[in-house]
C-alpha positions as CSV (number, residue, x, y, z in Angstrom):
1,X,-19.7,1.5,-16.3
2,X,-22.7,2.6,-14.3
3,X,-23.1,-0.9,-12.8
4,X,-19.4,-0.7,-12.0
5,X,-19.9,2.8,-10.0
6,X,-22.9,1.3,-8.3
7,X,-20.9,-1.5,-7.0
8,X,-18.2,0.8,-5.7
9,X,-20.7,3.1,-3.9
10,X,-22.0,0.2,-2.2
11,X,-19.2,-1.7,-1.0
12,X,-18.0,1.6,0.3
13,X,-14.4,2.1,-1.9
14,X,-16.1,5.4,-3.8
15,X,-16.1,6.6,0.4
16,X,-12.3,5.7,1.5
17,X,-10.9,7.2,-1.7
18,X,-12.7,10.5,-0.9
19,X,-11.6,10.3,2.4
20,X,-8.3,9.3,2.0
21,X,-8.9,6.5,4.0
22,X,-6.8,3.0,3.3
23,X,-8.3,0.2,1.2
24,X,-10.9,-2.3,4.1
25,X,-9.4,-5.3,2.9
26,X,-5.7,-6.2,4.4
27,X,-3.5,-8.2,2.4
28,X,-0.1,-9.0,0.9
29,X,1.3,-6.7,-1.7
30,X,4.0,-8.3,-3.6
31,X,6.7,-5.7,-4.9
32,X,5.5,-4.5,-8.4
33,X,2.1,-3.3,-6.3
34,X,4.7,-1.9,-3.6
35,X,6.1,0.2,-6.2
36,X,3.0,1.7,-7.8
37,X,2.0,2.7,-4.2
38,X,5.2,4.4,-3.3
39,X,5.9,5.3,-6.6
40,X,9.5,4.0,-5.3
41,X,11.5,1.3,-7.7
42,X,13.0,-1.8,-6.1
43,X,16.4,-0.4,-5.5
44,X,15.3,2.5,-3.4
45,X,12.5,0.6,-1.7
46,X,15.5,-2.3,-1.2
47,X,17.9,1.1,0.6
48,X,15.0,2.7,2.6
49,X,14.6,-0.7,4.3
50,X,18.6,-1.3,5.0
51,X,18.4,2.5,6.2
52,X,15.4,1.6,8.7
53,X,13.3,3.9,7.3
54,X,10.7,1.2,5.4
55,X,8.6,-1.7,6.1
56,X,10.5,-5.1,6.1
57,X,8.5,-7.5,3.9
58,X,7.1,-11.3,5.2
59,X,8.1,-14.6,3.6
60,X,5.1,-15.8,2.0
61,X,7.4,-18.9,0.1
62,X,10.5,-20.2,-0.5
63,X,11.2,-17.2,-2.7
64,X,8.3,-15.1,-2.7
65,X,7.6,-11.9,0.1
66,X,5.4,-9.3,0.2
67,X,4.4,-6.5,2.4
68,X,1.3,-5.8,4.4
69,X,-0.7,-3.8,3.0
70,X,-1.7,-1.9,6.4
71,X,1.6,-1.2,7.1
72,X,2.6,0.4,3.7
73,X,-0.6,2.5,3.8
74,X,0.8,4.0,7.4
75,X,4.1,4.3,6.1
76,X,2.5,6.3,3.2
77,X,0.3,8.3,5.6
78,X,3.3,9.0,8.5
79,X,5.3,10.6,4.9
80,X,2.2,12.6,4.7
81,X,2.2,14.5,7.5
82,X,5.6,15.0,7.9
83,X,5.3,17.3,4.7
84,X,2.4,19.0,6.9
């Protein structure tokens, strides 16, 4: 576990989750990681996005998308404030 820990510390992740800060690396999130982010299921993710109000995902296949991952973490952020 130590090693682990070390690791984290070094590559910087132990920093942005203390300071709130968004994950370094960009990517794709497919939906099931979309969810666990939002804590939103597919239906209401699916309604947010018909409403305007969420990030429209890319077409990464024939029937595959996913979201970027920076654009979910502002989305999450902008929800944030508005509760400030």
């Amino acid at each position: 576990m130590k090693s682990i820990r070390k690791f984290h510390r070094a590559s910087g992740k132990d920093r942005n989750v203390r300071e709130g800060t968004s994950s370094p690396e960009r990517r794709v999130l497919r939906r099931s990681e979309v969810e666990i982010k939002t804590g939103f299921k597919r239906a209401h993710i699916y309604k947010l996005m018909k409403a305007g109000t969420f990030p429209r995902p890319i077409r990464i296949g024939i029937r595959a998308v996913g979201w970027d991952s920076d654009e979910i973490d502002r989305w999450i952020v902008a929800r944030l404030k508005e509760r400030s």
